[in-house]
N, C-alpha and C positions, 0 to 999 in steps of 0.2 A: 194277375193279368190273364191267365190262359181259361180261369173263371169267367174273368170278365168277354173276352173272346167270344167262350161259349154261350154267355147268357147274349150276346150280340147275334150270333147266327141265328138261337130261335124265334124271334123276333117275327112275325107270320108278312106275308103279303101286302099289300094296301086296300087289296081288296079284301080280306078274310074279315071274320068277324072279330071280338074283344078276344082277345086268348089268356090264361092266368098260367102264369109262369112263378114256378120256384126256385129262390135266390136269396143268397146273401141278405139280410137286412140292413137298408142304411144304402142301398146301392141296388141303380134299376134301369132298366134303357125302356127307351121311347120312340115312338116313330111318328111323325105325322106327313100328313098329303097337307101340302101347303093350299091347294085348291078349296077341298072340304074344309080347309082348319079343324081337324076331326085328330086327334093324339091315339095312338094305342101305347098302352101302359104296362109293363112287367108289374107284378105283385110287390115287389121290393119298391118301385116308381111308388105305387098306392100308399104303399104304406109311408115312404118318407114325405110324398106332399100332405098327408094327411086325408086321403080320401079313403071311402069304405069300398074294398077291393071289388064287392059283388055288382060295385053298381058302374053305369057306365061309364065310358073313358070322358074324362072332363073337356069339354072345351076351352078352345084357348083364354076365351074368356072369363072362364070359371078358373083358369087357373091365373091369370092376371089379378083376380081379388084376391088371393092370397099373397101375393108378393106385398113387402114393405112399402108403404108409401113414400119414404125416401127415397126408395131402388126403383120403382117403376119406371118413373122416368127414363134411365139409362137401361131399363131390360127393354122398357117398347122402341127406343129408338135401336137398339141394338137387333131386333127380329125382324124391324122394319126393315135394314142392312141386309139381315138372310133373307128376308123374301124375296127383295128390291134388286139382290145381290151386285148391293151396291161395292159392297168390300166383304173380302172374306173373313167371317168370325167362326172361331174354332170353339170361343167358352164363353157362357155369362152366368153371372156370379148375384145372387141376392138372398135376401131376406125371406123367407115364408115364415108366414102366421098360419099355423095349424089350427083343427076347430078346438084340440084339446088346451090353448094357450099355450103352447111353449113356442119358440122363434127358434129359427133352424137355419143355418146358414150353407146353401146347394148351389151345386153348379152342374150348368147343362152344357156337357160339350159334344160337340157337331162332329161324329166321324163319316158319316156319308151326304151326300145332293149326289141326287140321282134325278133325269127328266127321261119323264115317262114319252110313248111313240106318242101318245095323248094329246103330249106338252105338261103335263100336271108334273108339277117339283114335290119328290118324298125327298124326305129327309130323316134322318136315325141317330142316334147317339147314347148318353148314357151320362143319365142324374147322379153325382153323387152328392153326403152328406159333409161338407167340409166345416161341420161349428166346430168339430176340433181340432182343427187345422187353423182355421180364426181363431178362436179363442187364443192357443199357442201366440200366433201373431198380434195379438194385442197384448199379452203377457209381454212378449220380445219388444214391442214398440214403448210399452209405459217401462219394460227396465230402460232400454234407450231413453228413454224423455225422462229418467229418474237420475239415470248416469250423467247426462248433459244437464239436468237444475245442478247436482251437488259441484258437477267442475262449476259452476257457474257461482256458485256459492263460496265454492275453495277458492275460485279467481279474486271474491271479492274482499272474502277474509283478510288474501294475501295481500292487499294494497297496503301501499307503504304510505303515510301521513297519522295523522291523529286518528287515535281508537276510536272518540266520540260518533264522528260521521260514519269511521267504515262500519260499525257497528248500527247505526241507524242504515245505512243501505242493505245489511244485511237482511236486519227485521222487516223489512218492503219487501226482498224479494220472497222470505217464507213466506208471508201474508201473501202474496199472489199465489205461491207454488202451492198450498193449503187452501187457498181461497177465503180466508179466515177474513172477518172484518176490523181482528186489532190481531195484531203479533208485538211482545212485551219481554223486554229483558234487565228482570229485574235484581238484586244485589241484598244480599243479607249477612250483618256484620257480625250477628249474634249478640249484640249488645242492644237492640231494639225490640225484642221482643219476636211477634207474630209480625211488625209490618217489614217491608221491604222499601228499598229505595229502588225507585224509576231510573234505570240509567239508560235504555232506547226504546222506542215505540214504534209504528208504521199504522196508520188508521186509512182507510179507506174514502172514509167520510172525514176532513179534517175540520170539521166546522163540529163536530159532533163531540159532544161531554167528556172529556176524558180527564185524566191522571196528568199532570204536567212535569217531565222531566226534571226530577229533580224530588222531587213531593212523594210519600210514603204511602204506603197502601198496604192491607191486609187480604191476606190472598186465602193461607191457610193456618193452624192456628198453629201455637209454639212446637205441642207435642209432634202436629204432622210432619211441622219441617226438621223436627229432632230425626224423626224415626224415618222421613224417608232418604232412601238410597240413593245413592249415583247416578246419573243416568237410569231414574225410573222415571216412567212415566206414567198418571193418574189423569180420570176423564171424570169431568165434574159437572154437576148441569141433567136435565132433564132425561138426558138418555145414560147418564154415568150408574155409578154405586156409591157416589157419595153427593151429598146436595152441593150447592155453590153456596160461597160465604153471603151472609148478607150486605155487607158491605159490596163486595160484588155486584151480587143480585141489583143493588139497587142505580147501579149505573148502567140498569138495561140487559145487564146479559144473559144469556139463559144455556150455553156451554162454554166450558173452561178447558181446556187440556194442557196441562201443567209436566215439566220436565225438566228434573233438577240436573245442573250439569256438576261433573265431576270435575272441579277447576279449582285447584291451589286448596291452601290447607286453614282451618279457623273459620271459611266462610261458603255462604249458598248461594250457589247464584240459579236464578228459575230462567224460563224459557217457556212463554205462554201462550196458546192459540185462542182465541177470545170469540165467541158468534153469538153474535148481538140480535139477528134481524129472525135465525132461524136453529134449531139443534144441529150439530155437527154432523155430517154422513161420513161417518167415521170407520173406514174398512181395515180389514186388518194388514191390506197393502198402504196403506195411510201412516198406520200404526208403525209398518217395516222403512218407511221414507223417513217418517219424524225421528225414529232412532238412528236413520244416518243422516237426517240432518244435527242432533242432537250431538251426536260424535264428533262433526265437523265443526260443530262452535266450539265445543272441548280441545279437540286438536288446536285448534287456533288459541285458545285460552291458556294450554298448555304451551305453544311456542311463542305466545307473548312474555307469558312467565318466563321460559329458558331465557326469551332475547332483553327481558331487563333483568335477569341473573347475570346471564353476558355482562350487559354494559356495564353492570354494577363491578361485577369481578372486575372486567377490563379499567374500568374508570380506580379501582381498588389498583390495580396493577399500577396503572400510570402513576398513580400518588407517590405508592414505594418506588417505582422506578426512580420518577420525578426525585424522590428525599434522598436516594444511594449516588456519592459522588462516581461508581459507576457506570460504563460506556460496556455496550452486553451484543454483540456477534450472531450472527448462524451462519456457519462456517461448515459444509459437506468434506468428503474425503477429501475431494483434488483440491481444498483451500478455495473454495471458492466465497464469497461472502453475500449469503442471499440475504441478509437482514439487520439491521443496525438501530440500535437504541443507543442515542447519544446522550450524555448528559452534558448539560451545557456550560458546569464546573471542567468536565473533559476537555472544553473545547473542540471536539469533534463533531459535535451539531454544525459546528460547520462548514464539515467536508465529508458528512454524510450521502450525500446522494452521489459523493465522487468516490464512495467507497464499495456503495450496493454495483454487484455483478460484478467484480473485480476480485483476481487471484491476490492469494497470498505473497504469490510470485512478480505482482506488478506491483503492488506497494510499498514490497520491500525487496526490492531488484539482488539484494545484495546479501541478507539471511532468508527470503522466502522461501526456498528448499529446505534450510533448517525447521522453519516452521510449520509447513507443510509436515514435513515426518513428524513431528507432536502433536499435530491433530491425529496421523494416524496412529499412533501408541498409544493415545488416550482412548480412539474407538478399541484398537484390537484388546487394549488391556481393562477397558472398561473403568479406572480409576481417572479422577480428577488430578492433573499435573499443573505444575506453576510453572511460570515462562519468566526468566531473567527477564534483567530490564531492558526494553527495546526502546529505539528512536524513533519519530515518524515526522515529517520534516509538515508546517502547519502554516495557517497565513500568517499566523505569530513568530514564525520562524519553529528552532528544531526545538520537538520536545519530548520526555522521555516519560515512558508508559512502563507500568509491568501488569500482568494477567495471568489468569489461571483460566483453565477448559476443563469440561465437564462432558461426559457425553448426554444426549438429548433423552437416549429413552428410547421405548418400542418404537413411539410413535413416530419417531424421525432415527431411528439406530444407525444412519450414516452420517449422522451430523454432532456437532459439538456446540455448545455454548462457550463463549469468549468472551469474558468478562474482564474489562480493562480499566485499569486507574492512572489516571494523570496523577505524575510524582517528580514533575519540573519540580511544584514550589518546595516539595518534600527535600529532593537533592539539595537545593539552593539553600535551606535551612541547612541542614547536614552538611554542606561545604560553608557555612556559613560557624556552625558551631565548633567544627574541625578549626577553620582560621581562628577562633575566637577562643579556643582550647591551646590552639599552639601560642598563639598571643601572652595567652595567660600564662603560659607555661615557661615560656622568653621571659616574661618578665618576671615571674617568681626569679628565675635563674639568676635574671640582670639585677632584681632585687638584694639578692642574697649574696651576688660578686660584688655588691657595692657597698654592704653592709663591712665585710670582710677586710674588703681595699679602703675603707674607713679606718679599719680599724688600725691596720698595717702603718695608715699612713699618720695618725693619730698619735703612734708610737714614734713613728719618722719624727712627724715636727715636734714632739715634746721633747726628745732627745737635743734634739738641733737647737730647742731653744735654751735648755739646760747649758748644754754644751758652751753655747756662744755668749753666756755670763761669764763662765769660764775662760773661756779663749780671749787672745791678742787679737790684736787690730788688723797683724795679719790674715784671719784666719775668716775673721766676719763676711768678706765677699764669698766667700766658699760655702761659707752656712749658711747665708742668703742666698745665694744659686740652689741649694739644698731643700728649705724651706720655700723655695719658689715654685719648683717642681712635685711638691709635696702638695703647694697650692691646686696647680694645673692638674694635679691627679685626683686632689677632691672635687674640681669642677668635669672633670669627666664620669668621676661617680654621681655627682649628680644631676649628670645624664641621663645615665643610667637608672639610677633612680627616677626619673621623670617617664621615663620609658615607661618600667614598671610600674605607675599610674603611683609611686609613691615620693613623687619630687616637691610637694607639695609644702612652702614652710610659709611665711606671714602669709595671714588671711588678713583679705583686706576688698573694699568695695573701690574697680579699679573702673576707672574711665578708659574702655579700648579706644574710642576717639584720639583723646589728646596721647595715648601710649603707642596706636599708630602713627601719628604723628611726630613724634619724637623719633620711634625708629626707623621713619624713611629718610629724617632728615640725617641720622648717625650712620647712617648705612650708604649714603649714596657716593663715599670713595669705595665702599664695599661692591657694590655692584655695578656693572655693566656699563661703560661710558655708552652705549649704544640704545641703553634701553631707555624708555619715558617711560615714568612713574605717576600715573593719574590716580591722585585721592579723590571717592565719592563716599565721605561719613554722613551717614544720617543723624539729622538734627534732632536735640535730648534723647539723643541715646540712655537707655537705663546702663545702669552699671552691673559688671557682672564679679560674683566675690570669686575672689580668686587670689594666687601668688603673682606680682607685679611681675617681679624676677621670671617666672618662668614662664609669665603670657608676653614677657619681652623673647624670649626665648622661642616659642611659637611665631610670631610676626617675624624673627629674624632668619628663619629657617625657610618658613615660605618665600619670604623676599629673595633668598637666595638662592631658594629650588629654581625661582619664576626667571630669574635675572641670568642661571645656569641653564635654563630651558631653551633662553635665544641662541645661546652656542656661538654667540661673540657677533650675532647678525642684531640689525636694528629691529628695536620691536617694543610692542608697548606692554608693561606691569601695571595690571587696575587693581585695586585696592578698595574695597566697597564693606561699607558695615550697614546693619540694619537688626531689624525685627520679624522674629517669627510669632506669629499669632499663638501655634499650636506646635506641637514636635510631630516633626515631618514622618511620614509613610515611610519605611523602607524597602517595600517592594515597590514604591512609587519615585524613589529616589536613586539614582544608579549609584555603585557606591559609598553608598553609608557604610558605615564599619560595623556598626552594630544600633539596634532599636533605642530610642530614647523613651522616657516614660510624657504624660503631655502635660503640657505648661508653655510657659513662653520662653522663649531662648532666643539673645543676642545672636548675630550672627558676623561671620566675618570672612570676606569671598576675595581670595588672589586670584587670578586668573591671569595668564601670557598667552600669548597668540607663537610659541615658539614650533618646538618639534613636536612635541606631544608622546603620546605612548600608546603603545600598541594592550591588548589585552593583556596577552604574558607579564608584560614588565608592572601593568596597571594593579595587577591582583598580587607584586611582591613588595609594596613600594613600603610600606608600612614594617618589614619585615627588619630586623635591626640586622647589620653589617651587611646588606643589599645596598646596591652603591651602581648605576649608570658610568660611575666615570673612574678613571685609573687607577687614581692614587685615593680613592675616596672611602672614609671609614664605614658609609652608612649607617650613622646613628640619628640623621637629624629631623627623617620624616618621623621616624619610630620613634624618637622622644617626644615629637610633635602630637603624636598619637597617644603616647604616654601621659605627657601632658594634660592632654584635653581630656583622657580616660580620670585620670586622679581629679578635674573640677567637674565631673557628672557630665560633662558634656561628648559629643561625640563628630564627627567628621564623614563630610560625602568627597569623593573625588570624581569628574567629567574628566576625561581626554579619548582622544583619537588622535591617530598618526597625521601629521602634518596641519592638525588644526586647533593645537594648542592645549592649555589643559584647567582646568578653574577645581581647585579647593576649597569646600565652604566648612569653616569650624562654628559647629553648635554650640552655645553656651549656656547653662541655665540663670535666667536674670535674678541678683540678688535682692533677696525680699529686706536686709538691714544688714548693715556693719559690724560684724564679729567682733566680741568686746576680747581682746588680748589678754594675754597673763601678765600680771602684777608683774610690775618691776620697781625698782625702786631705784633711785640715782645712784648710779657710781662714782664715790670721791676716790682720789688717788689716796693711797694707803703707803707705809713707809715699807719698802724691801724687806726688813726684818722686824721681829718683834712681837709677829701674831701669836694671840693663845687660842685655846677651845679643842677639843680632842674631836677628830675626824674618821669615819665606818669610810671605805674607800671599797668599794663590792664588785670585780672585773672578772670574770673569766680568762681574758685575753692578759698573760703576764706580763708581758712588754707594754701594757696601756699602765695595767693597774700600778709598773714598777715606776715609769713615767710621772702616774699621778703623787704616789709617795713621796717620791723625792721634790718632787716639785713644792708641793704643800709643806713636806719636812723640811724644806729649805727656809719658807719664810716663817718659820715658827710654830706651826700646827703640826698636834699630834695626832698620829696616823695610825690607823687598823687597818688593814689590810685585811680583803678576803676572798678565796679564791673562787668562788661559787655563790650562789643565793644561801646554800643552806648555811656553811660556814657563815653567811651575813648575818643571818635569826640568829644564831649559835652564838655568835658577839654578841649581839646586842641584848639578848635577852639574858645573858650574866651581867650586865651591868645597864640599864634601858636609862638608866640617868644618867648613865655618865660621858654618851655622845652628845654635843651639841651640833651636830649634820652627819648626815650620810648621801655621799656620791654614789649613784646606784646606775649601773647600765642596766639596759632596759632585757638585752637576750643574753640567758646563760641558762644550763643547762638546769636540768632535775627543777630548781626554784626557780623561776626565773623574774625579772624586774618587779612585774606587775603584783605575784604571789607574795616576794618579800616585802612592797611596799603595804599589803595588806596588813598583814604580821609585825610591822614595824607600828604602824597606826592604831590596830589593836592592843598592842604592849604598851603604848605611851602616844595617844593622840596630837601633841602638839613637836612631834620630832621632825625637824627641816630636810627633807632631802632634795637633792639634785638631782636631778636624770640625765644621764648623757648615750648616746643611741649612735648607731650608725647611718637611722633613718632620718628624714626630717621631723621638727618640732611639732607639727599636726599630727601625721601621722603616731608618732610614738604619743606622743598626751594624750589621745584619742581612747587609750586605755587606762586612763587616768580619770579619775574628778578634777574639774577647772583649778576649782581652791587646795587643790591636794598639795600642789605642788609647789616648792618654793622655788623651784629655776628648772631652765633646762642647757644641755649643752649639745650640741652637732660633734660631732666627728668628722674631718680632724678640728682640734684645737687647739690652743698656743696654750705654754703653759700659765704664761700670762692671761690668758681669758679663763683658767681652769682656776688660778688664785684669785680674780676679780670677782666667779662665780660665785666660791666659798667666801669672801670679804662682804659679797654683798647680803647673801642670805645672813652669818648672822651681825652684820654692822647694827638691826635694831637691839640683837642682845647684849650688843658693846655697849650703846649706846644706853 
């Protein structure tokens, strides 16, 4: 500045002649008399307008042909201004064309107006050379309009819809930003060779020959697109270093500028500026634009890629979520629950959106502090912990959940994952196979008391009948009250037995119809003056195989639970049979006692309108010596159940407190009539005089001493043995010389089944008896049909124990 100062003071008079001043080059001050329009010039002035310094100072004139024809305009109105001084200008700015051609871009700025005593206006100031100050500012303008195309570009990318259009909007705006006359984005699969598939276009001229989206073309040949790079970019055509294909060539074009992008892996995708009408004027700032635009298709190709790896992943995610009956949490320190995957086996789907944003502490008011601290153990301690089982109350009512938490990881290290399982129906099984374990387990017990009290009683009446041959007339009411109660005791074993699913003796195809019918008619001094008994039996009923005795048994019990239900008030007992299509749901059914397999099953539904049962009482009812009332033994729902277990069938119970209670017994309908065991008729035989030697095989000494004598009474000779093995041990010293063996079916080491083996094996045609403390089905069941020539229950008279042996060998008497 203090240069330029100085080159300003020498500056001569208005009146002095041309003066040549030394200065700076590129920078020169000027003076003119606006009167004369006559310039004096600094040597630096000469030299940057382009004038030869020796000659004289140019006229305004002469220096108005040098200025640009664009600028003149705006320089003559502008000096027009400083003469006119219509407004004040400090600086004007234009173009000079030198004689040597180059273009220079100066500014004249005004530091003085000065009026002469005259009137004549000088004026002073000082030319500089600003092309590189412009140029700069074109540089800064085209990065600006370089920065503003790529957001514009990146704007368009980023549109959310279908690839096909935003991808056609993109190729338009490079074609404008290029000025190309076709921009082309083409796909190469590697499996076609040299051509490429057309996947967007942008033509300028849309009427004009082109490539149709969709249709292949050959751009460059196999090897180029082998060997070129990533993001290179190659110039092809009259100004390049390589020619244009002919194919090309012959759709007019005469440059190509080709640039493969860097996008996913096995495939090429190109990127092409095409100038059809003229060669490309292709600068090396052209060159620095097409490689960020080039980047910017990449970036997008690569976040297309990410965002359908995403959805892929996610959509992967959702699947496996979707197949785990787990419900999965994100759970922060304070319990809070920012996020919820429900599975809809959980039933938590829905009560999901009432569970996002909410603590641990509000939805479980009453262990959320517990739970809360096991989120935080899990972060502090970093290990995966299991959570007993919790409740969480549901529009299905309460159901019970258990979970394990995990902590999340860097990425969320204050948070946990909570992964939970619905384990209602789990529990419900599990209390389901506990009842059904203890059931079983009752009844083995009841089984095996009845077995026993058979046998006891077995001994009772054999004695008693022994006895009362012997005995006076006196004595017969006493042995009769004796053997009565010995009766009464085998009917409560086989109760007991019924319970134990083992009371099971004639099999028979029974009409429940007309057998309820009978027993509502025998029963109604039994039950309730107050109650109404309305039968609804469905018409041809199938029949179901079953024991008569014990499905009377079943109806009687019902009848009298239903008729004990009204509690002595007036009320009605329905009675209803029918048909199941299929064997009923047991989570569909409230309870059922346990699952049936599917078929069709008779059905048969008590129902009273009395007091009914609460849950507690409802889930023991089944239970044997559970009894609602005082003096009550509790055997008769649990034989009922026994019962129904021993004919394959099974049982649901309804009730609620004050509105009655309905029992429906499943049946499975019989497919034909069980053919029975051979018997042959029983004649009366004389008191004494039998021959044939008798195997008598008992464990229990009081049955087996019973049977001896009894037999040895009427003439038959008797072995006796205390065990199975002693039985084989007899018989096989002599296997001819038994004509029957009486054989109970349980005794230790050998027991019924093993000796009847053994006995069969040694001499095929030997008769034996079986006599059990179980029933006739059950014990034969271990038997072949024809094996066997009789059997006998426990207890028995010792008169039915001689009619047994009379009858098996009467054909060999005979």
């Amino acid at each position: 500045m203090a240069r330029l100062r100085a080159e300003i003071a020498r500056i001569p008079p208005a009146s002095s002649g041309p003066v040549t001043l030394s200065e700076p080059p590129l920078v020169g001050t000027w003076r003119l008399d606006a009167a004369a329009a006559r310039f004096w010039w600094s040597p630096g002035a000469y030299e940057l307008l382009g004038f030869d310094a020796g000659s004289e100072p140019p006229e305004l004139t002469a220096l108005t042909q040098r200025i640009h024809p664009e600028d003149l305009p705006s320089v003559v109105a502008a000096v027009d201004d400083v003469l006119s001084e219509a407004r004040i200008v400090t600086r004007i700015d234009c173009r000079i064309l030198r004689d040597d051609g180059a273009e220079r871009h100066i500014s004249f700025t005004v530091h003085e107006r000065r009026r002469e005593a005259d009137g004549r206006l000088l004026l002073s100031g000082v030319v500089f050379d600003v092309t590189a100050e412009k140029a700069r500012e074109a540089e800064i303008a085209q990065a600006l309009s370089r920065l503003e195309a790529l957001e514009r570009l990146n704007a368009i990318l980023r549109e959310e819809g279908p690839a096909g259009p935003i991808m056609e909007r993109a190729v338009a705006f490079v074609r404008e930003l290029f000025r190309a006359d076709r921009v082309s984005l083409l796909h190469h699969d590697n499996a076609g060779g040299p051509f490429l598939t057309l996947v967007a276009t942008s033509d300028w001229d849309p009427g004009r020959k082109r490539v149709a989206v969709g249709e292949r073309v050959r751009l460059l040949s196999a090897a180029e697109l082998d060997t070129m790079a990533p993001s290179e970019i190659i110039v092809l055509g009259e100004d390049g270093s390589r020619p244009i294909p002919q194919d090309v060539a012959a759709l007019g074009m005469r440059s190509l500028i080709v640039a493969r992008l860097r996008a996913g892996r096995g495939a090429a995708w190109l990127l092409t500026l095409q100038y059809i009408a003229t060669n490309a004027a292709w600068s090396s700032a052209d060159h620095g634009l097409f490689q960020d635009v080039v980047r910017r298709v990449e970036n997008a190709f690569a976040a297309a890629a990410a965002l359908e790896e995403l959805a892929a992943s996610q959509a992967r995610l959702e699947s496996v979520l979707a197949a785990v009956p787990e419900s999965i949490f994100q759970i922060d320190r304070q319990g809070l629950i920012i996020a919820v995957h429900a599975s809809d086996r959980n039933n938590l789907d829905r009560v999901r959106e009432r569970l996002v944003g909410r603590r641990l502490t509000e939805v479980f008011p009453r262990d959320g502090e517990t739970l809360v601290g096991r989120v935080q153990e899990c972060l502090e301690t970093r290990r995966v912990l299991a959570f007993p089982r919790y409740r969480l109350r549901m529009p299905t009512g309460e159901e019970a959940f258990s979970a394990r938490i995990a902590p999340l990881g860097e990425a969320a290290p204050d948070q946990v994952l909570w992964v939970a399982r619905n384990v209602t129906a789990e529990d419900r099984l599990e209390e389901q196979l506990r009842h059904t374990q203890k059931l079983e387990s009752l009844g083995v017990i009841a089984g095996g008391i009845a077995h026993d009290f058979n046998n006891f009683l077995a001994a009772i009446l054999g004695n008693v009948n022994l006895l009362a041959e012997d005995a006076g007339a006196h004595a017969s009411p006493l042995l009769g009250e004796i053997a009565g109660a010995a009766r009464r005791g085998a009917e409560l074993c086989a109760q007991l037995l019924a319970y134990s699913g083992k009371g099971r003796f004639t099999v028979e195809a029974v009409d429940l119809n007309a057998l309820v019918e009978d027993m509502a008619t025998i029963l109604r001094v039994s039950l309730s003056k107050k109650a109404r008994v309305q039968l609804d039996l469905a018409a041809a009923l199938p029949r179901v195989e079953g024991d008569r005795a014990q499905l009377q048994q079943v109806v009687m019990n019902l009848l009298i639970n239903a008729s004990e239900a009204l509690a002595g008030e007036p009320g009605d007992i329905h009675v209803a049979t029918g048909v199941a299509a299929s064997a009923p749901d047991a989570s569909a059914t409230e309870g059922l006692v346990e699952p049936l397999p599917a078929g069709r099953y008779v059905t048969l539904v008590v129902s009273d309108d009395g007091r009914g049962m609460d849950e507690t009482t409802r889930a023991r009812i089944f239970e044997p010596f559970f009894s609602t009332k005082f003096a009550g033994r509790g055997l008769g729902l649990a034989a009922v159940v026994g019962v129904v277990r021993g004919h394959r069938g099974s049982m649901a119970v309804a009730s609620r407190p004050d509105e009655g209670s309905r029992f429906t017994v499943y049946l499975p309908v019989s497919a034909r009539a069980p053919t029975p065991l051979p018997r042959s008729n029983r004649t009366e035989r004389p008191a004494t005089g039998r021959s044939g030697r008798v195997l008598v095989a008992d464990d229990d000494d009081a049955v087996r001493l019973v049977c001896v004598r009894a037999l040895t009474r009427v003439g038959y000779r008797v072995t006796p043995a205390s065990d199975g093995a002693e039985a084989v041990s007899s018989f096989a010293a002599e296997p001819g010389a038994f004509d029957a063996v009486v054989l109970d079916l349980t005794m230790p080491e050998l027991g019924g089944t093993e000796v009847f083996v053994q006995l069969k094996a040694m001499r095929p045609d030997v008769r034996v008896i079986l006599m059990s403390g179980y029933n006739e089905h059950e014990a034969v069941a271990h038997f072949a049909r024809d094996g066997l020539a009789g059997f006998l229950a426990k207890p028995f008279s010792t008169q039915e124990l001689v009619a047994a042996v009379d009858e098996v060998l009467a054909p060999a008497a005979g």
